[in-house]
C-alpha positions in Angstrom: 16.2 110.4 78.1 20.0 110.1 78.3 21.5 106.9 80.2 23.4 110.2 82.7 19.7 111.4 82.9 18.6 107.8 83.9 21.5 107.7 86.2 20.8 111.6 88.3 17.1 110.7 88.5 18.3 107.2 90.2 20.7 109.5 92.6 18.1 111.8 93.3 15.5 109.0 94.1 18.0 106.9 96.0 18.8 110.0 98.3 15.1 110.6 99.4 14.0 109.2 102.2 10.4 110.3 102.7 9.5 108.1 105.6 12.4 108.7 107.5 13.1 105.3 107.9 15.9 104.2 109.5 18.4 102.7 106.8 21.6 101.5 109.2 22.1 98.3 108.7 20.2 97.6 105.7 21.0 96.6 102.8 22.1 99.5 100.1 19.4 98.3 97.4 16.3 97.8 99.9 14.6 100.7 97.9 14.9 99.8 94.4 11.9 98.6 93.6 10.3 101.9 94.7 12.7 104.0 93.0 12.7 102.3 89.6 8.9 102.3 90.0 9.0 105.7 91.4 10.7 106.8 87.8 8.4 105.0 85.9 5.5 106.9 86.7 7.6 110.2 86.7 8.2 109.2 82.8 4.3 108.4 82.5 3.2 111.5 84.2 6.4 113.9 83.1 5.2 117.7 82.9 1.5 116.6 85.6 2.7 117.2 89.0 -0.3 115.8 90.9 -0.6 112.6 88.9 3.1 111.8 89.4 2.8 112.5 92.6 0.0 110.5 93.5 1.3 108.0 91.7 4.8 107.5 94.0 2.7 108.3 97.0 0.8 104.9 96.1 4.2 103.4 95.5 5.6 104.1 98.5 1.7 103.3 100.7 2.0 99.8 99.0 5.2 99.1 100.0 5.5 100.0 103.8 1.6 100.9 104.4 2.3 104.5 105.1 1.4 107.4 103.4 4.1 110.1 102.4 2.1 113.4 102.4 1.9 115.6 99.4 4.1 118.6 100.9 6.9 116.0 100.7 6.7 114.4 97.5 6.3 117.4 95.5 9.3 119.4 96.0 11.1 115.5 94.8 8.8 115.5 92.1 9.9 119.3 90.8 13.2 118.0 90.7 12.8 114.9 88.9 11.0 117.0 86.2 13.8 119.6 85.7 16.0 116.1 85.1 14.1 114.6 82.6 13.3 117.9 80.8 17.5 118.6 81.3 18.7 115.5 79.3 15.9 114.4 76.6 17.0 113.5 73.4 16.0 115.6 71.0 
């Protein structure tokens, strides 16, 4: 994929907020981890919506021990798909 396709699935990552955490006062980069994770197993899984899925939704349970249901991962999923497919490389 194309570094501006790296950089709008970063963007669209790093404006989800699943849990509906509370992010004043916290450090701009406190989700990274997740996100670059999060991307990595949208790469892995491109084109199989429920592994992907499944896969963040582990992401996100190991991290803050909560677990992001389906209804709201896909829809962020189907999006991050449509990026990766927009700006392969040939």
């Amino acid at each position: 994929m194309s570094p501006e396709g790296n950089v709008e699935l970063y963007r669209l990552l790093k404006n989800w907020n699943p849990l509906d955490l509370e992010l004043a006062g916290r450090d701009a980069f406190d989700f990274d981890a997740e996100i670059y994770d999060s991307m990595d197993v949208l790469f892995k899984y491109e084109g199989n919506m429920e592994k992907a899925g499944f896969g963040i939704q582990d992401i996100f349970h190991f991290s803050f021990e909560e677990t992001i249901p389906m209804d709201r991962i896909r829809p962020i999923v189907m999006e991050a798909f449509k990026i990766i497919e927009l700006y392969k490389e040939p």
